[in-house]
N, C-alpha and C positions, 0 to 999 in steps of 0.2 A: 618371339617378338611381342613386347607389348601394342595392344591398340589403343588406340585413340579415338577417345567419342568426344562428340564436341555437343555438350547439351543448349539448343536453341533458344536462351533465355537471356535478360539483363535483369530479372528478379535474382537479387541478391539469396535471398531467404528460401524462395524455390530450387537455386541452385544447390546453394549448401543442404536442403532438404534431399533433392536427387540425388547430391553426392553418398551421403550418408547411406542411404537405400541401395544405390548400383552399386555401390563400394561391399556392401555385405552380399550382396545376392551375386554378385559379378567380379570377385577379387580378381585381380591381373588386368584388370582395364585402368587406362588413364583416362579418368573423367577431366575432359578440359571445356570452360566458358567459354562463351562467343570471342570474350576481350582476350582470353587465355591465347586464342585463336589466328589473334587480329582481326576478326571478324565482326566488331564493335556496330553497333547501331540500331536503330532498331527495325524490325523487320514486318510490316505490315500485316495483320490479320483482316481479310477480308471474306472470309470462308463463312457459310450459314450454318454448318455442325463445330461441335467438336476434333472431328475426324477429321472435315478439310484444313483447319486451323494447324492442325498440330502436324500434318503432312507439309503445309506452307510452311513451317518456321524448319522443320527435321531437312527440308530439301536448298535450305541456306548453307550449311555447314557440307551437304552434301555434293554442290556444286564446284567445291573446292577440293576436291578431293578427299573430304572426311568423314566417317559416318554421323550422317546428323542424325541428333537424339533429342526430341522436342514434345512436350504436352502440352495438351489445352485444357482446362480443369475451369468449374464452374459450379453456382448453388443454381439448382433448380426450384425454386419454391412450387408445391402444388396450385395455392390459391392464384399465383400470378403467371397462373398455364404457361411455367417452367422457364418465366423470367426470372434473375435478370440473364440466365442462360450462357449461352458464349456472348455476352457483353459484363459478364460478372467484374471484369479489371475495370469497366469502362464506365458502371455504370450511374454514375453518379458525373464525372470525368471529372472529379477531385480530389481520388485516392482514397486509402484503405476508408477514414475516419468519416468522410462525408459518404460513400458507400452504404457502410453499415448505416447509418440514418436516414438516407432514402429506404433503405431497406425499411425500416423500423414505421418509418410512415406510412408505406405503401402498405403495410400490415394492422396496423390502427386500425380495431376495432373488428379484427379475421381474430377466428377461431379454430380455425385449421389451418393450421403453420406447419404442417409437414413439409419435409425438402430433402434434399438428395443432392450431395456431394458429386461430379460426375467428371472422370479423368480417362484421355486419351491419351496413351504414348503410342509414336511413330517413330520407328528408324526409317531412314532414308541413307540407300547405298547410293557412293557415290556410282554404281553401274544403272542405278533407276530402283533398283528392289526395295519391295517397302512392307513392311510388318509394321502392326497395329494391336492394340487392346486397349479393352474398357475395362475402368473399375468404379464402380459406386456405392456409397453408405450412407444409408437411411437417417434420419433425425429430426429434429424440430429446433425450428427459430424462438428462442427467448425473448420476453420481453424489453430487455435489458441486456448490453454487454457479462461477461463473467472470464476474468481469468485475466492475463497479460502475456502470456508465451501464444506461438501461432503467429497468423497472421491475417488479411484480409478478413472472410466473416466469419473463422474460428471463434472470436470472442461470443457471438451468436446463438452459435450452431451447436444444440446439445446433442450428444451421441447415446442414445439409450446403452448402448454396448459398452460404453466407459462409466456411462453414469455422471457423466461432467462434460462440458463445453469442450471445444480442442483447442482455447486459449490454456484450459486449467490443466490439461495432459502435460505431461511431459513428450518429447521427440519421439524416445523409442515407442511409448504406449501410442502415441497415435498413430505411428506409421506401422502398428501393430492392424489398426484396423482401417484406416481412412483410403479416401479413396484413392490417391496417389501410390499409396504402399498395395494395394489391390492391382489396381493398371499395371505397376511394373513387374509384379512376380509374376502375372501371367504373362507379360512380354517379356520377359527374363525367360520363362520357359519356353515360350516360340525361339527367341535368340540363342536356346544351347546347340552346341556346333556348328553355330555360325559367325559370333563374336567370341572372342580369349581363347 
């Protein structure tokens, strides 16, 4: 029998991202959205890590009977002792384009622009069980956008490891190295024999 994960997002872009990812590391699962779901709406992050956030959205889906599957993902900038953090969605609270410009200000005239990508995935069973991992990737803030693929502060965020921005990556080469495609393959390996 196939399963059913129901990933805790209404990020269009993150889910088709996830999907891509669990779909190659986890064939025989049915990746379904919150809306896939009827579980439409949005679901409150009020958590101070990564780790409570992504356990708060994974135990949505999982209340219902399904396994919830949910990340919290975030830039950490060094200079701005590891803001904007888990308020990276929020941080501007006017979306991707004003984001990245608070970003770009708040850095005006920093010379250490080091930062770290940083993603938690949480299943959440519907019996309470709950599995976790981090995955993060090092890089520096540009002074200027670069690229048009990605999303949120990919256009930013150059990856010494790609040698370009994660706007200028293509899908598969980022989720080769970012932090997102890190997070899951280690939870993907926690999850063998117990999901598909």
């Amino acid at each position: 029998m196939m399963e059913k994960i129901v990933l805790a997002s209404n990020n269009k872009k993150k889910i088709a991202e996830l999907r891509t990812i669990l779909g190659d590391l986890m064939p025989g699962c049915e990746v379904l959205s919150l809306d896939d779901a009827g579980l439409g709406g949005d679901i409150e992050e009020n958590g101070t890590t990564f780790e409570e956030n992504s356990i708060i959205k994974a135990s949505v889906p999982a209340a219902h009977g399904y396994i919830g599957i949910a990340d919290d993902s975030g830039l950490c900038v060094d200079a701005l002792g590891g803001a904007p953090g888990v308020h990276s969605a929020r941080y501007s609270g006017e979306g991707d384009a004003e984001n990245n410009k608070k970003l770009l200000s708040e850095l005006s005239g920093v010379t250490d622009r080091g930062a770290a990508f940083v993603c938690v995935m949480s299943a959440v069973f519907p019996d309470g069980r709950i599995i976790t991992a981090r995955g993060q990737v090092r890089g520096v803030i540009l002074e200027s956008p670069r690229g048009c693929d990605g999303f949120g502060y990919d256009p930013l965020f150059y990856c010494p490891e790609l040698g370009k921005t994660f706007a200028e990556a293509g899908a598969a080469e980022k989720n080769s190295v970012s932090h997102r495609g890190r997070a899951l393959a280690a939870f993907c390996e926690k999850l063998k024999g117990t999901l598909c």
